[in-house]
N, C-alpha and C positions, 0 to 999 in steps of 0.2 A: 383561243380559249378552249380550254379541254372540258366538255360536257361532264355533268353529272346527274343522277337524276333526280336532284333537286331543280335541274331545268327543263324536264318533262314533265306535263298537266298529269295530273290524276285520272281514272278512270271518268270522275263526273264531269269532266274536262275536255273529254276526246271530240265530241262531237263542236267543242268551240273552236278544235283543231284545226279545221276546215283541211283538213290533208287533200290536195289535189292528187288528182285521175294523173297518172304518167305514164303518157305515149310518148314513147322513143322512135326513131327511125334511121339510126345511125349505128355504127360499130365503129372501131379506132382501129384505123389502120395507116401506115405511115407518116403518125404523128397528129393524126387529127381525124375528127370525127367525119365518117365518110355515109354518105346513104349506103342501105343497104340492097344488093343488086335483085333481091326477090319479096314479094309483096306478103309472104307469109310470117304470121304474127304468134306468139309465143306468150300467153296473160299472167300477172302475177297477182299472186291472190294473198291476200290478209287472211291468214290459217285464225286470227281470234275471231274473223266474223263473217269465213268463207267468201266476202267479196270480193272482184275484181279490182283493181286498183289503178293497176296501169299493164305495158306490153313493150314486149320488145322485140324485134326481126328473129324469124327464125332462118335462120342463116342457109347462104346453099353453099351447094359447092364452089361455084366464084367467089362468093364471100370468103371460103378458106381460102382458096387457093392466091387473093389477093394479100390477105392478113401472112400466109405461108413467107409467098412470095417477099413481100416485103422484111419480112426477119430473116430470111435468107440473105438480100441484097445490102443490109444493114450489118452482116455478121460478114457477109465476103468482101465486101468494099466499104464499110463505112470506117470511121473511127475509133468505135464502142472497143471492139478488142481491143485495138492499139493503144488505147490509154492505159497511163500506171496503173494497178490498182490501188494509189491514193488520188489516184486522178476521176475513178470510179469511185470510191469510194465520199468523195465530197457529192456526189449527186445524191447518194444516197443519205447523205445528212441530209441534205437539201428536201429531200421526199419526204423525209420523217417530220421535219417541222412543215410541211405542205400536208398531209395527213393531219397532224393534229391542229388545225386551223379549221380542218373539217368534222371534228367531234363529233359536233352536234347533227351535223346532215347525216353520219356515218350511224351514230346512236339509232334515231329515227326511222331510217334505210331498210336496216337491218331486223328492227323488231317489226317492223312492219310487214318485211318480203318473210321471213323465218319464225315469228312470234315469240323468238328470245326475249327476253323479262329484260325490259330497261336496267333494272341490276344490274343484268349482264353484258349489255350490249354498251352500256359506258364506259367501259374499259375497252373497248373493244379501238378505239384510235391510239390512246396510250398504248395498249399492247403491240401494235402494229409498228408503230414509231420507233419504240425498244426493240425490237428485232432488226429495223434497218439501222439501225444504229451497234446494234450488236454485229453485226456484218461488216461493217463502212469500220467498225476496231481490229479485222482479220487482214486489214490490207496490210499490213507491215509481214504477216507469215506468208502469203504469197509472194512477197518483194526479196526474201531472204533468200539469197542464195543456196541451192541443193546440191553439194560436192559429197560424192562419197568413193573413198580409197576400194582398188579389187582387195576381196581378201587376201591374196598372196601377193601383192605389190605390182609394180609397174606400170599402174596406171590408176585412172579416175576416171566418172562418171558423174557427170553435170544433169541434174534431173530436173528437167522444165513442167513445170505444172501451164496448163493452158486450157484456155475455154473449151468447154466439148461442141458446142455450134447454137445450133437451133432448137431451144427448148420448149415441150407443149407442157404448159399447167393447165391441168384437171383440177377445178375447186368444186367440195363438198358444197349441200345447202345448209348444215348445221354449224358452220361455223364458216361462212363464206369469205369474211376477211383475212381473218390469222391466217388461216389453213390455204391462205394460195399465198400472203405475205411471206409465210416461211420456205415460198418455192422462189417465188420473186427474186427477194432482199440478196441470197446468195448468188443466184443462177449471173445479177447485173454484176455481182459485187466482180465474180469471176471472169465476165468478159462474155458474157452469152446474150443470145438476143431469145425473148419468146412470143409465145403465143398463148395469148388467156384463153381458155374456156368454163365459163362457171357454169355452176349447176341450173339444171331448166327453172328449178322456183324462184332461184335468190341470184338474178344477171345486174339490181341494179347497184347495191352496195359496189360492186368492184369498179363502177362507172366512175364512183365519187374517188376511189385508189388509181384510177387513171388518168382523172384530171388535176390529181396531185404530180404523179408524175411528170404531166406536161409542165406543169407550172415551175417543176421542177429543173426543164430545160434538158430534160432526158434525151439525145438525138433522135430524129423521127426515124422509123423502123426499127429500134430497138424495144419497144412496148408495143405487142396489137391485141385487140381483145375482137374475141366475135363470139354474137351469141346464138343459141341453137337448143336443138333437141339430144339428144345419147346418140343418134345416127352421126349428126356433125360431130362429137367427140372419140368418137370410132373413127369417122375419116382423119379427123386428128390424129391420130395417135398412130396410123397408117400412112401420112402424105408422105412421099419420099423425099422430103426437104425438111424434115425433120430429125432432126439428130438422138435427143432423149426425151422419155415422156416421166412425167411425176404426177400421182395421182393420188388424189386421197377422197377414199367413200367405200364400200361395200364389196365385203370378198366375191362374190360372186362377181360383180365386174371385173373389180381387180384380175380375178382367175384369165377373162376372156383379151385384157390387156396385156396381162403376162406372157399371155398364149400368143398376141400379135407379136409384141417386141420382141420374143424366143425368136419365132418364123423369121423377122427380119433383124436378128443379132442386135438390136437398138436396147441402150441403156435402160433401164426403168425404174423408179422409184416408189415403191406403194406402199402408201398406207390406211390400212384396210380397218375391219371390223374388230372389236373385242365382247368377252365375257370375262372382265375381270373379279380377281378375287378379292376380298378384304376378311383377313385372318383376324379374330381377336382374343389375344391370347390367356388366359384363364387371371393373367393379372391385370389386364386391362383397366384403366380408367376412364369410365363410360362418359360421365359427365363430359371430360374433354372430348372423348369420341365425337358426341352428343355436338358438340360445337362447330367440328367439322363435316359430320356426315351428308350434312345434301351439297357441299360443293367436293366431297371424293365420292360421290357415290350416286347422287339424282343431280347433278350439273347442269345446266340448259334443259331442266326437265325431262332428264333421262337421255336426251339426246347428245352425248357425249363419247366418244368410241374409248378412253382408257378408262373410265370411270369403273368402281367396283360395286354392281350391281347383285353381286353372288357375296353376300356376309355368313362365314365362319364362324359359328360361336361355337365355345363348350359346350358337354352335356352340362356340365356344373352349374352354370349361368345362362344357361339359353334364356329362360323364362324373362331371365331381368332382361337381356339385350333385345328379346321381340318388343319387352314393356316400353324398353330408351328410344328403340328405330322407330317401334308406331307413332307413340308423343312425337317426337321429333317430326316426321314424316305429317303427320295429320297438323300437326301446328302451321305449317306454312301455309300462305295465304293462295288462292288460285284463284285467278282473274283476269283481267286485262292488261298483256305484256306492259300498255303501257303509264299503268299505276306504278310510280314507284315501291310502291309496299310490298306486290306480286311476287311472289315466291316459282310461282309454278304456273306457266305460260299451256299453252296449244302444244296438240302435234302439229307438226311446222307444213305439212302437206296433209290433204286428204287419204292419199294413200296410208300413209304411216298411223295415220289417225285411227283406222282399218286394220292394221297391221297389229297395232298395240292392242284392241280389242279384242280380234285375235286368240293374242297371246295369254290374255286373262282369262278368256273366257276358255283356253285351253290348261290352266294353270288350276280354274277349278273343278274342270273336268276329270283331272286327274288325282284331285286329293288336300292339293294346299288351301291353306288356314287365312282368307284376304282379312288380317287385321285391321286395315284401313284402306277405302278404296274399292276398286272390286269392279269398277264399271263408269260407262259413261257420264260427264259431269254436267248436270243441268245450269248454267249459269242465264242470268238473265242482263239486264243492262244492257241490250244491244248487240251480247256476243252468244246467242242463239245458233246463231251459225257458224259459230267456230268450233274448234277441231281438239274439244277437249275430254281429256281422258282424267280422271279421278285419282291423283297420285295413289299407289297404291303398294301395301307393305305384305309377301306371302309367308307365310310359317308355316313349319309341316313341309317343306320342302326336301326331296331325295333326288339327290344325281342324277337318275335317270329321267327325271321332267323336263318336259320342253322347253319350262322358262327358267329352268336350272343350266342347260346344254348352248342353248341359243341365243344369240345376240336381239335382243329386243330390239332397243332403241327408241324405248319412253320412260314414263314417269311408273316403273313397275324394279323393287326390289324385292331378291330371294334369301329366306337367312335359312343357311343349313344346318344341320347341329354335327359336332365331330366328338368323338369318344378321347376324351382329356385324363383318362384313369391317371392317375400316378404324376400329373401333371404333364402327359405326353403330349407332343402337338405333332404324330408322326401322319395320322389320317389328316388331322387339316391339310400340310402341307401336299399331301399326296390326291386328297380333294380341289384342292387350285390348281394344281398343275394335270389335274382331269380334265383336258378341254382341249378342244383344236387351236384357242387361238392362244396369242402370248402377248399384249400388248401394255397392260398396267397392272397393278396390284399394291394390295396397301398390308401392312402390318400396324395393331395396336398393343401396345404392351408397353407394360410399366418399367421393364428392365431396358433398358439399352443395347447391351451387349446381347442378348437373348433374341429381340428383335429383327438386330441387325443378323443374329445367323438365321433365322426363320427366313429374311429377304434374301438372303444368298442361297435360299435353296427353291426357292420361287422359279419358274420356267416361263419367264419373261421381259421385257424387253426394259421396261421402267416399274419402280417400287417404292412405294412412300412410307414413312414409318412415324406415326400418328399424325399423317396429314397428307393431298397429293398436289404438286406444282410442276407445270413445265417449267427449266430452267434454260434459256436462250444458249446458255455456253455448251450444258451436256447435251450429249447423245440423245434422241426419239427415236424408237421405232419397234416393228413386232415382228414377232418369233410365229411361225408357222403359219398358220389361217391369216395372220396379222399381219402379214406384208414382208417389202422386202425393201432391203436398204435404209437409211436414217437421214433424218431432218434435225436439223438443229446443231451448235456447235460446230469444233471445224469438223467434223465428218460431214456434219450436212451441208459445208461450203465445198468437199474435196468432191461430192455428188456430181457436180458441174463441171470436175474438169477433166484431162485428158492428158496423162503422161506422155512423155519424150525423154528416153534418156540418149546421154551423149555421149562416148567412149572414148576418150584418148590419153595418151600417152602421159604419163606423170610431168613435172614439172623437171626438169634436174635441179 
């Protein structure tokens, strides 16, 4: 059954929940859930009401070094490669309907360890299913023969695509299931064995995607997961039985992983931070804007890395678009992830909680205009102790401010104004593409054609144009501060593997 949140209680509801305390004491290593070989514990906390909830091993080095070990022995001797890839790819149908059996536990999991808005977090098993499913339809282009003619004749070249080995997935806590699914779904599809590590807040959601797997009939050692601190993800991403690392969370790490995998020539995939733009072009139609703007631009409560938190308007129209983002922005509801109604959930850690304060309270330090929002949100009902920050909309914002420059990663947008004299949109464009990173951006406008050249002059990696969606077939990923290499698509299956070409002699 695929959840919805018409099958999560309401806010007045939660406390009939009875949600149990979960203590774990195991990692999944060669197929099955193993103790873990050190007694240090790791807590997960409900960011809507700061409590503990439950714990999980904080991993040592045996811990990796077994979880390593065993995807090692798994990728050198076992099966896993050696199968077709339609041979691989049936398991992976297999996971996807084992996944969506578990909706409901995954929904729950999720809002609970992260305090994503039941909204959001219902989709969150369907989406995962569509991407192993999206992967498990590439096996026929790895099965296709790769002959290519020299340019001057007299021979061929037989090009083998093959697994690259041993892969570490890094998963985010903002989006902890898609954002290692889309490392997953490909790395098995291609013949690779890895190694989980998810983020220190959010270890247990990905427990409920490994016991899909098993059930799956996945061979033991081709799936381990172990959980830990940033130290265990660092020894990750260093253990010399590891082949390639893919990583997705925050430039600053990113930078310090790029720097390990450089040192030891190992592949790497990341995908990092943004400050994307959303252009609206002088013909704009808001109302529709209006319909999309908190899923392209305040998504998971700000907590989304392509979303476009930096809005473009004309001088011409500014006034109206602060009037559509505020309405818009102040209308949604902020509460208890898990009310269906909720609109706008917790920061998902204390930290961040901190972080986004921050940000505000540097945004009016320096001059912006907080429409709506502005500061921490007093909620009552029980969630007293949660980690919520006041969605919040700035106007009066210039280039050179903090929360114009920097990747936030809360519930805080910036609307800039660009000089549109003559209908020009040469400052917008040259305003978005002012920033270190490159990873999403949106285009609105009434024209088509118009639109679509606006996005082709965008310096970034993906671009929406009056709306924003990952699409499983294309290409993901960012340009500069934004990572390196792509997810999704077959670029993001070719990630996983490792050419051979073969040289001889023509046929006569």
């Amino acid at each position: 059954m695929t959840a919805s949140t018409q099958d999560v209680p309401a806010l007045a509801a939660r406390a009939a929940l009875n949600l149990p305390y979960t203590h774990v004491d195991d990692i999944f290593i060669d197929g099955a859930w193993t103790p873990a070989r050190g007694t240090g514990r790791n807590p997960v906390t409900d960011p809507a009401t700061g409590e503990v909830w439950g714990s999980v091993p904080d991993g040592t080095p045996e811990d990796l070094d077994a979880a390593v070990g065993s995807a090692r022995r798994a990728f050198d001797d076992g099966e896993w490669p050696r199968l077709t890839p339609s041979e691989r790819a049936a398991y992976l149908l297999r996971i996807a309907e084992e996944v969506e059996k578990r909706a409901e536990e995954l929904l729950l999991t999720n809002t609970r360890e992260n305090g994503s808005p039941v909204s959001e977090s219902a989709g969150a098993a369907a989406n995962a299913a569509g991407i192993f499913r999206y992967f498990a339809s590439l096996a026929g282009y790895l099965e296709r023969e790769d002959v290519r003619a020299f340019p001057k004749g007299g021979g061929e070249s037989v090009v083998r695509r093959e697994p690259i080995g041993v892969c570490a997935l890094i998963a985010p806590w903002n989006f902890p299931i898609n954002l290692v699914v889309i490392k997953l779904a490909p790395a098995l599809l291609a013949g690779c064995t890895v190694v989980i590590k998810p983020a220190s807040p959010t270890p247990l959601s990905l427990r409920v995607i490994i016991d899909a797997v098993a059930a799956a009939g996945v061979p033991a050692g081709v799936v381990n997961l172990v959980t830990g601190s940033g130290r265990l993800g660092d020894a990750l991403v260093k253990h010399p039985a590891v082949d390639k690392v893919a990583f997705t969370g925050s430039t600053p790490v990113g930078r310090k992983i790029a720097a390990a995998c450089g040192e030891l020539l190992r592949p790497v995939t990341l995908e990092l931070g943004g400050k994307s733009s959303a252009i609206v072009l002088p013909d704009a139609d808001l109302d529709a804007m209006s319909e999309v703007l908190i899923r392209s631009s305040m998504r998971n409560t700000g907590q989304t890395c392509y979303i476009s938190t930096r809005i473009l308007a004309p001088a011409s129209r500014y006034e109206e678009v602060v009037d559509m983002v505020t309405r818009t922005i102040a209308a949604g509801k902020q509460g208890d992830p898990l009310d269906p109604d909720t609109v706008f959930g917790p920061c998902a850690t204390e930290s961040q909680y901190k972080t986004v304060l921050e940000y505000v309270e540097s945004g009016l330090a320096e001059g912006a205009r907080a429409t709506t929002g502005g500061r921490a949100a007093a909620l009552g009902g029980g969630l007293e102790g949660g980690y919520f920050v006041e969605p919040t909309v700035f106007a009066d914002v210039t280039a050179d401010m903090r929360i114009s420059r920097e990747e936030i990663f809360g519930p805080v947008l910036c609307i800039l104004k660009y000089d549109d004299a003559g209908g020009s949109v040469e400052e917008a464009v040259a305003l978005a593409n002012n920033t270190e990173f490159g990873l999403g951006g949106l285009v609105f406008g009434s024209d088509p054609e118009a639109s679509l050249a606006v996005a082709d002059r965008m310096d970034t990696g993906s671009v929406g144009i009056n709306f924003f969606a990952s699409n499983h077939a294309a290409p993901f990923g960012g340009r500069h501060d934004s990572g390196l290499g792509t997810e999704y698509g077959i670029e993001g299956l070719n990630a996983y593997l490792s050419y051979k070409s073969i040289h001889r002699r023509a046929k006569p």
